[in-house]
C-alpha positions as CSV (number, residue, x, y, z in Angstrom):
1,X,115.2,90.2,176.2
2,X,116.6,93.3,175.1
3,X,117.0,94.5,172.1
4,X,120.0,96.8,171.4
5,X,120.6,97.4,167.8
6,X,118.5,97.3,164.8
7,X,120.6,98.0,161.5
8,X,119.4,97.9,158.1
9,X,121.9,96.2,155.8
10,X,120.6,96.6,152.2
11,X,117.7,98.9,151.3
12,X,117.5,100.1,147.2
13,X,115.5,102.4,147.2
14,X,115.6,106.2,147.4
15,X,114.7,107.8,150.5
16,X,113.7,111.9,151.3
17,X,112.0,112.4,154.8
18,X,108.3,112.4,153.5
19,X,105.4,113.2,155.9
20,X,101.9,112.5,155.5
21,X,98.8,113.8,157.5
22,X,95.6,111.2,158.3
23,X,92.4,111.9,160.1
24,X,91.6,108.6,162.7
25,X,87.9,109.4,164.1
26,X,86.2,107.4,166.7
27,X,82.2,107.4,166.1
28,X,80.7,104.9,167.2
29,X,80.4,104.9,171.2
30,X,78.8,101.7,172.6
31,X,78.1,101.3,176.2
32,X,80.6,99.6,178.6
33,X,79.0,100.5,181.8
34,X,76.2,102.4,183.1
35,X,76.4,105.8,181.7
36,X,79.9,105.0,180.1
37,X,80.5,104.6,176.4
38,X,83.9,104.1,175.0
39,X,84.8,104.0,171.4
40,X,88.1,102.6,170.0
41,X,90.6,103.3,167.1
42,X,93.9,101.8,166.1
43,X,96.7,103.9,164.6
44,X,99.1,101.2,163.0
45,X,102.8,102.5,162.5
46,X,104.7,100.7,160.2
47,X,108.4,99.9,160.5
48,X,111.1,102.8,159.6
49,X,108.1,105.5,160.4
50,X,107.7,107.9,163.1
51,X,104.4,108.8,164.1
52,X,102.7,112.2,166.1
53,X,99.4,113.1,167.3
54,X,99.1,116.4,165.9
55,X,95.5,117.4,166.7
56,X,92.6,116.4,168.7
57,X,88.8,117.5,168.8
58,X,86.1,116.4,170.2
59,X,82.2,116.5,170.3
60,X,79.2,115.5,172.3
61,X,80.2,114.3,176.1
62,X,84.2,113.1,175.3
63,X,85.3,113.5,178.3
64,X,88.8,111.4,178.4
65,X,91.2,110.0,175.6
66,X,93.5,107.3,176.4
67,X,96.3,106.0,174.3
68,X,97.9,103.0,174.5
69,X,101.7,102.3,172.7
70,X,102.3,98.8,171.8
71,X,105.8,97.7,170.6
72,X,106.3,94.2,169.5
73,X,108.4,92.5,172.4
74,X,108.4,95.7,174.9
75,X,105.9,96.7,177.3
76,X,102.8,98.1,176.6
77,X,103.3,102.5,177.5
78,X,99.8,104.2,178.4
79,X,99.0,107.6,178.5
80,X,96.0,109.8,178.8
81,X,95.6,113.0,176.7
82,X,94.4,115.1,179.9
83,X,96.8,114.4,181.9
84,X,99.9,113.2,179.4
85,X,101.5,115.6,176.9
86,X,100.4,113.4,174.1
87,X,100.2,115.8,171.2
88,X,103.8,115.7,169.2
89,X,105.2,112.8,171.0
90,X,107.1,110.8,168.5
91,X,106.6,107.2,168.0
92,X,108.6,104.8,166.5
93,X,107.7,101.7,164.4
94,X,106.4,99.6,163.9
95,X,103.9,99.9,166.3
96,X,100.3,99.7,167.2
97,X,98.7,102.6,169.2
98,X,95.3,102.0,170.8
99,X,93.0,104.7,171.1
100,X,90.1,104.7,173.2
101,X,87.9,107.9,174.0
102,X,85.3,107.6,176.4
103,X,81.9,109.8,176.7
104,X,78.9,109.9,179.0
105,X,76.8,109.8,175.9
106,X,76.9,107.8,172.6
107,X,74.8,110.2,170.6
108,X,76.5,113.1,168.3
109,X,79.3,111.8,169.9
110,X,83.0,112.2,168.0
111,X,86.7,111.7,168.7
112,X,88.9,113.1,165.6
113,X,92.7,112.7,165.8
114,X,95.2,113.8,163.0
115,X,98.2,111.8,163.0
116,X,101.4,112.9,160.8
117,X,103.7,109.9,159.8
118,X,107.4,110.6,158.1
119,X,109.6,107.9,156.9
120,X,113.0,107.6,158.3
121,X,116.0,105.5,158.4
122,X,115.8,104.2,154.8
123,X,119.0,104.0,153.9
124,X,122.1,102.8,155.8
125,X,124.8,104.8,157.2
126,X,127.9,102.9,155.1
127,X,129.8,101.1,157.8
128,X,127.4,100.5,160.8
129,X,127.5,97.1,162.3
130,X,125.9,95.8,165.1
131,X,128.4,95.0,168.4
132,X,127.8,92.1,170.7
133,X,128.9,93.7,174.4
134,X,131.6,92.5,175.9
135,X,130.4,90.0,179.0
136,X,127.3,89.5,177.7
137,X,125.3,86.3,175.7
138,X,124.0,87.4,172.3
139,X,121.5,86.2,169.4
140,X,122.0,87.7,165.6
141,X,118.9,87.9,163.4
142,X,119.0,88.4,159.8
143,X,115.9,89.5,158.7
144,X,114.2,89.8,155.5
145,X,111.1,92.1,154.1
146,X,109.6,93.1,150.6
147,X,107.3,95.6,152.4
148,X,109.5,97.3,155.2
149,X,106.4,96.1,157.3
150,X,106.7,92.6,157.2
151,X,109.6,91.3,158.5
152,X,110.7,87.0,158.1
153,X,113.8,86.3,160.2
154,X,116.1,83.9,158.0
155,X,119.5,82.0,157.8
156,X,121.8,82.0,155.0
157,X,120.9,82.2,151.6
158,X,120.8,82.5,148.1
159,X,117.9,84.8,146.6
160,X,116.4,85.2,143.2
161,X,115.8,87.8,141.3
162,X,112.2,90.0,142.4
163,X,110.1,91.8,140.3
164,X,110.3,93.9,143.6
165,X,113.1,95.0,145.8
166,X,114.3,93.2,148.8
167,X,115.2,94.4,152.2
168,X,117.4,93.1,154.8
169,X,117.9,93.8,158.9
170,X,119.9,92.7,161.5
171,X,119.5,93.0,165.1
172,X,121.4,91.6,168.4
173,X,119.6,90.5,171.8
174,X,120.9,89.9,174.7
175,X,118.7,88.5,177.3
């Protein structure tokens, strides 16, 4: 299934594009072969953000960094930072990118990745709408979240006052 349009209906709360630095470091390097130890970090990308490798350094034997994009309901997108252009590739979430560097040795061994995150698409552009093509079978979701993370797919309803605020999606799918 594909999906073609994600629009966020209601969201109440102020948004600015905001970006935010974090260090991900890999230290621990067991063995996975002969020779080969391969240590692993996960860079979670919640939904509405965009995510970049800025930066990358290594010590002890790194000798390869693999990364590994997975988007809930697509397929999985690999890349190596050697051979890739990884650094300043935007990713959208949410999303969950694996991060595996390998080394010939596990001692004084380090992997250090800075990763800037900015918020986006917050707020709705008044009057979008999602469009079910013409010739084509089509499922609506409404979606709800109190996180922008988390997302519950519901039906028609009445909702109570929150101490919090509320947010609503919709997307189409055609298979």
């Amino acid at each position: 299934m594909k999906t073609l349009l994600s629009l966020i209906l209601l969201v109440s709360i102020n948004a600015h594009a905001q970006s935010s630095f974090f260090n991900y470091k890999v230290t621990s390097f067991p063995q996975f072969s002969p020779g080969v130890f391969k240590g692993v970090t996960n860079v979670v990308v919640g939904t509405n953000t965009i995510a970049k490798f800025v930066g990358i350094q290594t010590a002890g034997g790194v000798n390869n960094v693999d990364i590994i994009i997975n988007n809930p309901g697509l397929p999985a997108v690999a890349a190596n930072w050697t051979t890739d252009d990884v650094l300043n590739t935007r990713m959208l979430g949410p999303c969950t990118v694996t991060v595996t560097a390998t080394s010939s040795t596990s001692a004084n061994t380090l992997a250090l990745f800075l990763v800037q995150f900015e918020t986006v698409n917050t707020s709705p552009t008044p009057g979008q709408m999602v469009i079910q093509p013409s010739g084509f079978d089509a499922v609506v979701t409404l979606e709800a979240s109190t996180n922008l993370t988390t997302w519950q797919t519901i039906t028609n309803a009445s909702f109570p006052k929150m101490s919090g605020n509320r947010f609503f999606r919709t997307s189409i799918t055609v298979p």
